[in-house]
ZAMARGU-4260 file (C-alpha; in steps of 0.2 Angstrom, whole numbers, plus 5000, padded with zeros to 4 digits):
<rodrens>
0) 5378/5182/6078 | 5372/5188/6094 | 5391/5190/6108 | 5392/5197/6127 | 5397/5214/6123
5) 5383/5217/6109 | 5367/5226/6116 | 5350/5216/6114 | 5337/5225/6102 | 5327/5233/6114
10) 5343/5243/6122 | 5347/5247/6105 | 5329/5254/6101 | 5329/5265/6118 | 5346/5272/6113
15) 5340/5277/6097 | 5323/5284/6104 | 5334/5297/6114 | 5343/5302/6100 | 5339/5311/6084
20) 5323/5302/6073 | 5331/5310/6057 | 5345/5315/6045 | 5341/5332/6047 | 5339/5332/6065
25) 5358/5321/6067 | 5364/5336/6054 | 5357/5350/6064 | 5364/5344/6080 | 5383/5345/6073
30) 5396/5360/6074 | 5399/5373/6060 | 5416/5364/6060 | 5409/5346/6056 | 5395/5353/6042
35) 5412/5360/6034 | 5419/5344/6035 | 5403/5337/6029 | 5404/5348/6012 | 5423/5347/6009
40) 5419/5330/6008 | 5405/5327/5997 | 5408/5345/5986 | 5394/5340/5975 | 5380/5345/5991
45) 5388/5363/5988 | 5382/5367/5970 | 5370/5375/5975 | 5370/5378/5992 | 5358/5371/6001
50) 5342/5384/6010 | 5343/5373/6027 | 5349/5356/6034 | 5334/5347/6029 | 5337/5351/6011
55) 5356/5347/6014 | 5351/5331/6021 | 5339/5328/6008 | 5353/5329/5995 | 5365/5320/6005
60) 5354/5303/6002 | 5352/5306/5985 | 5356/5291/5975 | 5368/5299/5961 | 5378/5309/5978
65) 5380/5294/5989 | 5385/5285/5973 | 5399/5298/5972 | 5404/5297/5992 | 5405/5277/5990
70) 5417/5280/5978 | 5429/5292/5985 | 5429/5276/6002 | 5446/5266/6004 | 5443/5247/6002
75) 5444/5244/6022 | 5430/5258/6023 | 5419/5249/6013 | 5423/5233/6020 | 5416/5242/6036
80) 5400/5249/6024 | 5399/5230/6021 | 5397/5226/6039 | 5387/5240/6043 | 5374/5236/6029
85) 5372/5218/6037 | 5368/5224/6056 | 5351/5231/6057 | 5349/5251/6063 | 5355/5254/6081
90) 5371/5245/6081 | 5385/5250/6092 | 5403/5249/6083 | 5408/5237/6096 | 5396/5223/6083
95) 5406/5229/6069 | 5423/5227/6076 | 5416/5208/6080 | 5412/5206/6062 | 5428/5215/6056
100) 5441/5208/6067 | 5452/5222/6065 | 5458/5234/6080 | 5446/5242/6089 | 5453/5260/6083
105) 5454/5257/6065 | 5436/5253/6064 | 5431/5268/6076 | 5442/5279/6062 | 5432/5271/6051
110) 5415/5275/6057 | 5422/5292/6059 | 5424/5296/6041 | 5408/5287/6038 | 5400/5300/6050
115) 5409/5314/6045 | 5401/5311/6027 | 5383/5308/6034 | 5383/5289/6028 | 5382/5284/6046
120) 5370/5295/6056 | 5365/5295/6076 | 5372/5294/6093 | 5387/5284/6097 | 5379/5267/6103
125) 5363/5266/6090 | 5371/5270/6072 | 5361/5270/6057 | 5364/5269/6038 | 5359/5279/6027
130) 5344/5270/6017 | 5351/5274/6001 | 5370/5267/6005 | 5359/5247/6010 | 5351/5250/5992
135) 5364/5255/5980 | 5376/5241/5992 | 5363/5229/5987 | 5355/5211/5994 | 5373/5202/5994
140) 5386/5214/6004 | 5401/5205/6005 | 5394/5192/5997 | 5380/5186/6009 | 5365/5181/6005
145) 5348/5186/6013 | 5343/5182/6031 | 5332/5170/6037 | 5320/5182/6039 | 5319/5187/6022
150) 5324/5171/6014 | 5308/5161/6023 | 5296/5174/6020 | 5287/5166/6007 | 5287/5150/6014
155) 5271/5139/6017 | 5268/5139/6036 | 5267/5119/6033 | 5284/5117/6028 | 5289/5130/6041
160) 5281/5121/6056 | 5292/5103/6045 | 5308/5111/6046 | 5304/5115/6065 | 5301/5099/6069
165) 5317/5091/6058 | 5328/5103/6069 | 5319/5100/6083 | 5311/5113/6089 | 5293/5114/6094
170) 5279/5118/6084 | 5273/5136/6082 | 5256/5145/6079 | 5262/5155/6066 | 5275/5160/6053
175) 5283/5173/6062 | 5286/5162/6078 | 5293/5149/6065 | 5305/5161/6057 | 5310/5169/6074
180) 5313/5151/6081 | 5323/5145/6067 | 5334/5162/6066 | 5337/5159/6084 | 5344/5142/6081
185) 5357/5148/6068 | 5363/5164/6078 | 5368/5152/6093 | 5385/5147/6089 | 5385/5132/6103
190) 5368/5125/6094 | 5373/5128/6075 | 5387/5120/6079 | 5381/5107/6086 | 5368/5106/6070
195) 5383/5106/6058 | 5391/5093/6068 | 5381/5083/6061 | 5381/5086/6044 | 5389/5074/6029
200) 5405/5078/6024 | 5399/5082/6004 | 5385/5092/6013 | 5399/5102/6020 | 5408/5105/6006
205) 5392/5114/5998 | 5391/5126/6011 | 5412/5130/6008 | 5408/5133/5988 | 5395/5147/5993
210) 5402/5152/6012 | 5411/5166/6005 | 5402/5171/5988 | 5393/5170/5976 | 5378/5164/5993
215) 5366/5156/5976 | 5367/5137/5968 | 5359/5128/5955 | 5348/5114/5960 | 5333/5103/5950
220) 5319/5104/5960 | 5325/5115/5975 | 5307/5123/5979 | 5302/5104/5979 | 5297/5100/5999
225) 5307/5088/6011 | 5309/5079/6027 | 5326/5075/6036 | 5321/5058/6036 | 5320/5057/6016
230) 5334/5067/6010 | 5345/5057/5998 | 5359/5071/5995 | 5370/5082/6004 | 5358/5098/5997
235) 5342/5089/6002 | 5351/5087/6019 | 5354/5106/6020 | 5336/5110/6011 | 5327/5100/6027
240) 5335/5109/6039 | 5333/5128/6032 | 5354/5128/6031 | 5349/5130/6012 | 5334/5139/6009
245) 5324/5137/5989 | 5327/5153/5980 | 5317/5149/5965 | 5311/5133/5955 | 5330/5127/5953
250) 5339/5139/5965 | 5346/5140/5983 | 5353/5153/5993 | 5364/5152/6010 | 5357/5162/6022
255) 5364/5177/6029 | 5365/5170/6049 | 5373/5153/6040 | 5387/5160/6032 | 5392/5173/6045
260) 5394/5156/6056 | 5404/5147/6045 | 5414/5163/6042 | 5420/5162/6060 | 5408/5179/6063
265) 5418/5190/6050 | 5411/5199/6037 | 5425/5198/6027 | 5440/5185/6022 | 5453/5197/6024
270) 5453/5214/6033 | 5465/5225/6024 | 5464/5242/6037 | 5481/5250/6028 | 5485/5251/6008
275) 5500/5237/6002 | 5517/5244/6005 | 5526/5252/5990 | 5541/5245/5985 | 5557/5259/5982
280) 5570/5259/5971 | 5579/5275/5971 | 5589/5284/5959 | 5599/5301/5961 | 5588/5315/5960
285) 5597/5327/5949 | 5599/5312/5936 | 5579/5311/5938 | 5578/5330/5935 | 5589/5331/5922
290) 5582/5317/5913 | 5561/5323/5914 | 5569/5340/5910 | 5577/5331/5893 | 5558/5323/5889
295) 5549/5341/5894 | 5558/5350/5881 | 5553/5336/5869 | 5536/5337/5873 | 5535/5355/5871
300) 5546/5353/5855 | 5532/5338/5848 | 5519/5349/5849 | 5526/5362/5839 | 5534/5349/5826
305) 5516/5344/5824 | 5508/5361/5822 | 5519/5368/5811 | 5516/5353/5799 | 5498/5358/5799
310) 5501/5375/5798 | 5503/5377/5778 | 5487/5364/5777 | 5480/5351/5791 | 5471/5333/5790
315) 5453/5336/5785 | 5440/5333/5798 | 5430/5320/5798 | 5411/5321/5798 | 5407/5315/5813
320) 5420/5325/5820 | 5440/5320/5826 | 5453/5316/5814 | 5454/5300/5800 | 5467/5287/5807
325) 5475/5288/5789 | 5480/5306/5793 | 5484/5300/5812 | 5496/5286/5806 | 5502/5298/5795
330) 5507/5312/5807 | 5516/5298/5817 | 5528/5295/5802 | 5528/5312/5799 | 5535/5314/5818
335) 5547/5298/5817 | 5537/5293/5833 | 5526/5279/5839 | 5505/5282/5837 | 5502/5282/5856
340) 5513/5296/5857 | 5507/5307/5843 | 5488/5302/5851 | 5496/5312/5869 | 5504/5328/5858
345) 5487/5327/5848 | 5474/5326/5862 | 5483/5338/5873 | 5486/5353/5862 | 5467/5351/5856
350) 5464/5349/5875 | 5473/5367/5877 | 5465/5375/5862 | 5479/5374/5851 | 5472/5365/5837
355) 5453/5366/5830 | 5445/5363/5815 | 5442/5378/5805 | 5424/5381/5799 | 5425/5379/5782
360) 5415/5368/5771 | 5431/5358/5767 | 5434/5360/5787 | 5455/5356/5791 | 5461/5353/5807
365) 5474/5369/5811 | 5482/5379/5822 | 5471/5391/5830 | 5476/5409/5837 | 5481/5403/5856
370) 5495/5394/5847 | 5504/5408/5840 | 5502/5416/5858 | 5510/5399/5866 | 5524/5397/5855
375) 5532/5416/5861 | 5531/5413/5879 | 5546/5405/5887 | 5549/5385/5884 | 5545/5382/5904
380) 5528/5391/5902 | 5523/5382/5887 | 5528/5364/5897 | 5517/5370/5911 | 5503/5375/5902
385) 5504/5355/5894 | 5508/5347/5911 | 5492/5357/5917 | 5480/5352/5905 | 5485/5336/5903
390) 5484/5334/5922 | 5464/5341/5923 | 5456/5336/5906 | 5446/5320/5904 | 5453/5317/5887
395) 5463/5299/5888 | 5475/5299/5874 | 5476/5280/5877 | 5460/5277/5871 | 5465/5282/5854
400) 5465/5265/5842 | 5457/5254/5852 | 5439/5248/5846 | 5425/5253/5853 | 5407/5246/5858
405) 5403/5242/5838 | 5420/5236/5835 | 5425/5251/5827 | 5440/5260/5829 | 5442/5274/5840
410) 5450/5291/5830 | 5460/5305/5839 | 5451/5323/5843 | 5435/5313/5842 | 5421/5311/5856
415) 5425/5293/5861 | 5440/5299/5870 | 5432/5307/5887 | 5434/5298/5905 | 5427/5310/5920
420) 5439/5298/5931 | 5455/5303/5922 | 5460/5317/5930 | 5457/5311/5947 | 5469/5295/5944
425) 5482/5307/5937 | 5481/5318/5952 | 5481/5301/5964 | 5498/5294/5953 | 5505/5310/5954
430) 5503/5313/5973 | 5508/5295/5977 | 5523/5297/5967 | 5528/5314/5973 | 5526/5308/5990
435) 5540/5295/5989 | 5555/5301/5997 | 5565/5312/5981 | 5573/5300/5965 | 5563/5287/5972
440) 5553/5274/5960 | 5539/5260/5961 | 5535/5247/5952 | 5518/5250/5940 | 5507/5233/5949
445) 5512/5239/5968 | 5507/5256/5960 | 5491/5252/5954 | 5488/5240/5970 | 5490/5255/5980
450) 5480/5266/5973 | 5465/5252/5972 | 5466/5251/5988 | 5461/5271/5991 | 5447/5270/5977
455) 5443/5254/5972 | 5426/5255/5964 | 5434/5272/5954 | 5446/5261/5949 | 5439/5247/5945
460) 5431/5260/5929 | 5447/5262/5923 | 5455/5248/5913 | 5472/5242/5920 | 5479/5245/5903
465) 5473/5265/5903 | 5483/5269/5919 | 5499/5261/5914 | 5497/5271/5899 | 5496/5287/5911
470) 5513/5284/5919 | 5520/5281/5903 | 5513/5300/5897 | 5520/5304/5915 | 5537/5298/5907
475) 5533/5307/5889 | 5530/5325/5899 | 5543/5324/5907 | 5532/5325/5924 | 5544/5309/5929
480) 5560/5302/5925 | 5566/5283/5926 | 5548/5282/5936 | 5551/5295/5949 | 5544/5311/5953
485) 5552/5325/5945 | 5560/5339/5959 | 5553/5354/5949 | 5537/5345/5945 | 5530/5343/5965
490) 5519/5362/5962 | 5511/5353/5949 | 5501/5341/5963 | 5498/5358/5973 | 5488/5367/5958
495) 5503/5380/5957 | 5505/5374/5937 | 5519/5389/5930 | 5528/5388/5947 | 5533/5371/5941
500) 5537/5379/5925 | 5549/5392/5933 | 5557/5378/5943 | 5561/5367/5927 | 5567/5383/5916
505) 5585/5383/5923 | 5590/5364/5918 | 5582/5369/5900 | 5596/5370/5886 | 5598/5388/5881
510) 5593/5392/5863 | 5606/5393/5851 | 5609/5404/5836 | 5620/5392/5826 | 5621/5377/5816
515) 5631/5366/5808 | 5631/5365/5790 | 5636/5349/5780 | 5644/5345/5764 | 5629/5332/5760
520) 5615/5346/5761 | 5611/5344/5780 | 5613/5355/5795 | 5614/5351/5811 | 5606/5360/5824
525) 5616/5353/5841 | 5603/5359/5853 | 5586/5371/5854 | 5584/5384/5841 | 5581/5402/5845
530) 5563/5405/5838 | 5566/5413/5822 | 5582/5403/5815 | 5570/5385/5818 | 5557/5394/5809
535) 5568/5400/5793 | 5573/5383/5794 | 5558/5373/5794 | 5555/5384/5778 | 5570/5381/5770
540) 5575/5363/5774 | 5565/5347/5779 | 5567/5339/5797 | 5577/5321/5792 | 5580/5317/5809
545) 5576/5322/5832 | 5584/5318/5847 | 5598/5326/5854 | 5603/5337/5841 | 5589/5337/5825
550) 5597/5337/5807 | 5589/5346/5792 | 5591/5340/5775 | 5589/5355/5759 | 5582/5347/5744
555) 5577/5358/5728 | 5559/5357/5735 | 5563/5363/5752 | 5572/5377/5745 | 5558/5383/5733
560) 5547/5380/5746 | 5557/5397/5753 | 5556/5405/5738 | 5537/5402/5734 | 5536/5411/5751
565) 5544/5425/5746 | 5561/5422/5751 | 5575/5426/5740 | 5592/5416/5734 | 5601/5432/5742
570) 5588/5430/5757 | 5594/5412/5761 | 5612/5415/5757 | 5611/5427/5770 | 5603/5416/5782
575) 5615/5403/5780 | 5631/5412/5782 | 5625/5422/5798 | 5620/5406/5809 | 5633/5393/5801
580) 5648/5389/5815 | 5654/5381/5798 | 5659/5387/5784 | 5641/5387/5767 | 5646/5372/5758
585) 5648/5375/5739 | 5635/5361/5735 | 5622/5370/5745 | 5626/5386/5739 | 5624/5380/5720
590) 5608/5370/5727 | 5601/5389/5729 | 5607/5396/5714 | 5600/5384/5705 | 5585/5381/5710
595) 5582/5402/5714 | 5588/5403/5695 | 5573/5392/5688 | 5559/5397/5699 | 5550/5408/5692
600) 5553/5405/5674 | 5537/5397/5670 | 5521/5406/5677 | 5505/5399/5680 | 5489/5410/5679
605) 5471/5406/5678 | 5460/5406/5662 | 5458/5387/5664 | 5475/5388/5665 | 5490/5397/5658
610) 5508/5396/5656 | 5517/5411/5653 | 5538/5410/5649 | 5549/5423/5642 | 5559/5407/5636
615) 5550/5401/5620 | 5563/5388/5617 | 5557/5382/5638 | 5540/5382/5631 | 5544/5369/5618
620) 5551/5356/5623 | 5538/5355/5638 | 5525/5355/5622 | 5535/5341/5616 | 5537/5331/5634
625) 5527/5316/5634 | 5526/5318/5655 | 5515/5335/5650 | 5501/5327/5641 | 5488/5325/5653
630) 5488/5345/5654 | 5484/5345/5635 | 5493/5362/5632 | 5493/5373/5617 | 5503/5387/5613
635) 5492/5404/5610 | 5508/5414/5608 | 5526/5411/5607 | 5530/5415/5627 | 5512/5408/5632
640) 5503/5391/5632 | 5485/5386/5637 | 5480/5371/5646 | 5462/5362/5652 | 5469/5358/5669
645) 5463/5369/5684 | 5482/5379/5690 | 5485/5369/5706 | 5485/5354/5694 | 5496/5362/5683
650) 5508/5368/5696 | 5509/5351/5706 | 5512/5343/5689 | 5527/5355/5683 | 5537/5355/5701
655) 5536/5333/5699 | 5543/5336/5681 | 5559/5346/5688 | 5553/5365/5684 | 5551/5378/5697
660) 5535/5388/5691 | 5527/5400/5699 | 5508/5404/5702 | 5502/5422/5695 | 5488/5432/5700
665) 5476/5441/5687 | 5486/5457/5688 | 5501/5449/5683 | 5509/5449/5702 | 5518/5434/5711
670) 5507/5423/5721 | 5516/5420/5736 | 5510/5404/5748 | 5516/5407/5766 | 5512/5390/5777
675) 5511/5402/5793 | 5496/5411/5789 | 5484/5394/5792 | 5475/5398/5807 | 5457/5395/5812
680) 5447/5409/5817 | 5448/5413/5835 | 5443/5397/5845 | 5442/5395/5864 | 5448/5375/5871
685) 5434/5364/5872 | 5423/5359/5886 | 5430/5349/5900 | 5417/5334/5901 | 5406/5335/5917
690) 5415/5325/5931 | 5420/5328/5949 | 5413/5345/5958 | 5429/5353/5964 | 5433/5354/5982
695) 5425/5370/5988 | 5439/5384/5999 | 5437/5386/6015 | 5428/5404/6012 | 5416/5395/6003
700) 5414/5383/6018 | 5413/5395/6028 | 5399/5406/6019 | 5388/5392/6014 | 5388/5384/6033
705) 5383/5401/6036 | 5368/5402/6024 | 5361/5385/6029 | 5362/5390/6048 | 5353/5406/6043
710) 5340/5397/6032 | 5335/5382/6045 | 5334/5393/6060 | 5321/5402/6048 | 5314/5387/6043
715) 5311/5379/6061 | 5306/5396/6069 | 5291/5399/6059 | 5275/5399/6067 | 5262/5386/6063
720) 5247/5390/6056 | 5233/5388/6065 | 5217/5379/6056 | 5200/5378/6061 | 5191/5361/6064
725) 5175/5361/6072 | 5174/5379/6074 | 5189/5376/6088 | 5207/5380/6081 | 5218/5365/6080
730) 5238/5366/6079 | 5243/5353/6066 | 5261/5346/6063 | 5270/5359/6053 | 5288/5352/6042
735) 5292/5359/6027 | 5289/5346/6009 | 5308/5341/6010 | 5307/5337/6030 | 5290/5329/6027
740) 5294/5315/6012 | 5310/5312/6023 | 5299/5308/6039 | 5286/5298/6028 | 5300/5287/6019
745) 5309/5282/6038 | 5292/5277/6044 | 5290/5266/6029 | 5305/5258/6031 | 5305/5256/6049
750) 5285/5251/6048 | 5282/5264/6061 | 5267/5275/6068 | 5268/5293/6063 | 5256/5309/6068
755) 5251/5318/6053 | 5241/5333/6049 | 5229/5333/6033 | 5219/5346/6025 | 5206/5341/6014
760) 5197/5348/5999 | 5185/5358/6008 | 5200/5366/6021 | 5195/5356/6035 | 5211/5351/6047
765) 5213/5330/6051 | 5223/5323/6062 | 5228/5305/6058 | 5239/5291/6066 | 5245/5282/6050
770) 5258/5269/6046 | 5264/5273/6028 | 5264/5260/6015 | 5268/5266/6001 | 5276/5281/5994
775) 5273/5286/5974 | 5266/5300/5964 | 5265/5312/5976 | 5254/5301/5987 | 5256/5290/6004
780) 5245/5276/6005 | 5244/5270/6025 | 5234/5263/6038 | 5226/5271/6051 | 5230/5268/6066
785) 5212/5272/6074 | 5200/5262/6062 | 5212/5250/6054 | 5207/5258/6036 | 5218/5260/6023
790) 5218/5278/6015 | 5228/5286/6002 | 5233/5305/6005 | 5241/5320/5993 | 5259/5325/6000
795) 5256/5342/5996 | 5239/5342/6007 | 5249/5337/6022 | 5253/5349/6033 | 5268/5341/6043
800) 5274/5324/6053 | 5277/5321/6070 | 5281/5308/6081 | 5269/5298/6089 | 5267/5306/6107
</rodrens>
């Protein structure tokens, strides 16, 4: 739509003519300061480096690295990329501020950022777009449908030259003309308005159902020809008058320079220029501290929980790799705590290295090495090292039993579970978050409205139902409390991870040395355990219940779980008389005895298997127990009996009878099981899934503008090589391959003239003046300017491209 202040096409060609023809040449005309600005931007142009600017500038309009620059743009950027994409090359940001309708300085701030990131390229008053940004925006930005131009172009020069007349324009000599008469019509707001005017109402409401989106309907019969004078229906109407244009058998499509009309010159419904406010609710931030402090020590005391259950034996691992979600729903009871939050504990530690599968034939999931070393350091640490991981690996716990493309369930430690967005949403919540003024809260929608708003077409990959999930492992980590940003948390969003860990140690419990013994069998541990003591008591008792304080119930299998791992009756009294506060209840005291007086009565050895017990009269009545039959024993001496069964069977099938037997090794000694000694043989964490290139330091800024200066200046200060061509030396154009293809595809598009220099076969230097038609192979096809012939040359026998004259 053509306005007072917007330069005619000729102004905007002149202005473009005196500035730089390509990327490279806008890139090499910028300060050292804004290539920095440049890479920091768009990290991925930095690995590698670059050699020059024409190979920066090749790689900046790379499909896959502008796809990644689009989606680090806020929505109100792109809207701008929107209208940017519909003005031809050479547009002044005065045009997009007309088809924004925003303030004047948040479009230039706009076009700033898109400069700065090499998307938008030449001097201030004729700006261009980067090919590659009109392609992957595609044929409808915003919505809008093709131009005129474009829309017409396969039309018969017949029904041109009827549509000219039913609008009332006069007849043309060709297609062109008719095309440019008929755009001219519809970019004149008094005449289109005028046309409109005298529309039918229903005709009308067609135009409003594709005015802002999707521009195509369904017709019978729309490529069929017709004359104002016979349409019948409102489409017909629009059909005649090239307001609706045929888009196929039984299509039409509302043209671009229509439906910017009826959309009052905007682009864009709405603008939206700043993100939606953030409703606050605030709390008081030492209750918030106190609180996330409560859930960090949980976290850290989960992932032990779980560990140390694996560690005498873990869930085997399944074929095709991760963990069975029979085992998975089983280490949720095991823990008393819901699946999503054994999924978190799980992914994380595996995340971190903390849990691998072993290597074995039958491989088990266990504890490797590294946990060992994480349990000793400090309880701060250990959180830190969780908060970090969980903050930069791709894994997304939430993903864990939810079905995947085949309907099939998705398991835990498996490779179905990997997002290369996850950890730049977790760092955007958590920087929102931290933000906020301290003990202050948001709602999850305004949240997540938020931070659509900064990286819409990034978000719009992650399910809604995923980053709810992430504040809620926020909450389990004890990164947030009640929904706010934890105090000692805020170096976590700077990269300074065990800082954040020293910050949170002094609102930790301390350890304790004590508990509380019970007359019903149960001790009660009223806060953290120093290391040791919770390890003598995982032994020794079972975990019956968490929270605030965690209760340990003994049992007779508990107890000779101890004593099968060599601990003694004397052993445990000892224990349990140091670190009571409370004086060792009889019962539990007789529960030791007891069962330390039976165990070891019966040993098991390996021939199939055998019993052996100084107690004949023992050995006779378990001859006689009916519950014993499956073992088929037989007695081969008065203190030893034979059985068929292998001596695990024998074992597990003795302890469910009530005896405590014993396993015995071929020389006679005691076989002693301790559940600690599971670990996998050393194993590094696995490898973080391919994602985001992280933003490069300011040395490396600094060095690789350096490099590409030095490389360019070496590049364009070659001399060219001089060629012979009838016997007289001939300078041809001289660009390098990169700087070559670049030149070749912008006269392409622009269907422009260029001066080429060609060697052929036999070394003999041409000059040509081509227009380049098509690009493939490694081969331009074009016409020649001088005899009008179409030829087809090998890039790598071209020797450069320059500008005509």
């Amino acid at each position: 739509m053509t306005t007072a202040a917007s330069p005619s096409r000729a102004e905007a060609d002149r202005a473009a003519e005196s500035g730089p023809r390509t990327l490279a040449e806008d890139l090499r005309g910028r300060t050292d300061a804004d290539l920095g600005a440049l890479l920091c931007a768009r990290p991925d142009l930095t690995t590698p480096v670059p050699v020059d600017l024409t190979q920066l500038a090749t790689r900046a309009t790379t499909r896959a690295s502008i796809a990644r620059a689009l989606e680090r743009l806020d929505r109100f950027t792109l809207q701008v990329v929107d209208a940017a994409v519909v003005l031809p090359d050479g547009f002044a940001p005065s045009r997009l501020h007309a088809l924004i309708g925003t303030a004047p300085e948040e479009v230039r701030r706009a076009v700033a950022a898109l400069r700065e990131q090499a998307l938008l390229w030449g001097p201030d008053d004729a700006l261009r777009v980067v090919r590659t940004v009109r392609d992957l925006v595609g044929a409808s930005p915003a919505g809008l449908g093709p131009t005129l131009a474009g829309a017409l172009a396969a039309t018969a020069p017949s029904r041109l030259q009827d549509v000219l007349a039913d609008l009332g324009l006069g007849s043309t000599h060709d297609a062109v003309s008719a095309i440019a008469a008929i755009t001219d019509l519809c970019t004149d707001r008094a005449r289109l308005d005028a046309l409109l005017g005298q529309a039918p109402e229903a005709a009308r409401e067609v135009l409003d159902k594709l005015v802002w989106g999707p521009p195509t309907g369904s017709v019978r019969g729309a490529d069929r020809p017709v004359r104002a004078d016979a349409a019948r229906t409102p489409v017909e109407w629009l059909l005649a008058r090239a307001l609706l244009v045929p888009a196929g058998p039984d299509a039409v499509v509302l043209p671009r320079e229509v439906a910017l009309h009826l959309r009052g010159g905007r682009v864009h419904r709405t603008p939206l220029p700043t993100p939606p406010e953030l409703p606050v609710r605030g709390f008081d931030p030492q209750a918030v501290d106190d609180l996330a402090a409560g859930s960090a020590f949980t976290a850290v005391r989960r992932v032990e929980d779980l560990l140390e259950a694996w560690s005498a034996g873990g869930p085997p691992v399944l074929r095709a790799g991760g963990l069975g979600m029979r085992d998975f729903k089983r280490a949720a009871v095991q823990l008393d705590v819901p699946e999503a939050e054994v999924a978190l504990w799980l992914e994380v530690a595996y995340a971190m290295g903390l849990v691998a599968g072993d290597g074995e034939p039958d491989e088990q999931w266990l504890p490797t090495p590294a946990y060992d070393t994480w349990r000793r350091t400090p309880v701060g640490t250990r959180w830190a090292a969780l908060a970090g991981t969980w903050l930069e690996t791709t894994r997304v716990p939430a993903l864990v039993g939810t079905r995947d493309d085949k309907d099939r369930p998705v398991g835990a430690l498996g490779t179905q579970v990997d997002r290369t967005a996850a950890p730049e949403v977790r760092r955007r919540i958590l920087a929102t978050l931290a933000a906020l003024p301290p003990g202050s809260a948001t709602d999850a929608d305004s949240l997540l409205a938020h931070l659509t708003w900064h990286q819409p077409i990034r978000a719009a990959r992650l399910p809604e139902a995923l980053f709810r999930a992430m504040l809620v492992e926020a909450e389990l980590l004890g990164i947030t409390g009640r929904g706010a940003f934890a105090g000692y948390a805020r170096p976590l969003v700077e990269g300074r991870v065990y800082e954040a860990g020293d910050a949170l140690t002094p609102l930790l419990p301390e350890p304790l040395d004590h508990v509380l013994l019970q007359a019903d069998l149960t001790a009660v541990a009223p806060g953290p355990l120093v290391m040791d003591l919770a390890h003598e008591l995982h032994l020794a008792a079972d975990v019956e219940s968490t929270g605030g304080a965690t209760v340990y119930r003994f049992t007779e299998e508990s107890v000779r779980r101890a004593l099968d791992a060599g601990r003694t009756a004397t052993d445990l009294h000892h224990l349990l008389a140091t670190h009571s506060r409370t004086p060792v209840p009889q019962p539990l005291s007789y529960l030791v005895d007891d069962v330390a007086r039976r165990h070891g009565r019966i040993r098991v050895g390996t021939a199939g298997a055998f019993l052996r017990c100084d107690d004949d009269a023992l050995l006779g009545e378990l001859l006689a127990d009916r519950r014993a039959a499956g073992l088929r024993l037989r007695r081969l001496a008065p203190t030893v009996l034979a059985a068929e069964s292998a001596p695990d069977t024998v074992l597990e099938k003795l302890r469910a009878m009530g005896l405590a037997p014993v396993a015995e090794s071929a020389t006679g000694d005691l076989v002693l099981t301790r559940p600690d000694t599971r670990r996998t043989p050393p194993r590094s964490a696995p490898p973080r899934v391919a994602g985001e290139p992280p933003t490069p330091t300011e040395a490396l800024l600094a060095a690789a503008v350096t490099a590409i200066r030095a490389g360019d200046s070496a590049a364009t200060s070659r001399a060219d090589t001089a060629v012979e061509r009838d016997g007289e030396p001939v300078e041809l154009p001289r660009t390098s391959a990169a700087e070559t293809l670049l030149a070749l595809q912008a006269a392409h598009a622009d269907r422009r003239a260029v001066w080429i220099g060609h060697v052929t076969r036999e070394g003999r230097a041409t000059q040509h003046v081509v227009i380049p038609l098509r690009l493939e192979g490694g081969y331009v096809t074009a016409h020649e300017q001088g005899t009008g012939e179409i030829h087809t040359y090998p890039l790598h026998r071209i020797t450069g491209v320059a500008e005509v004259g």
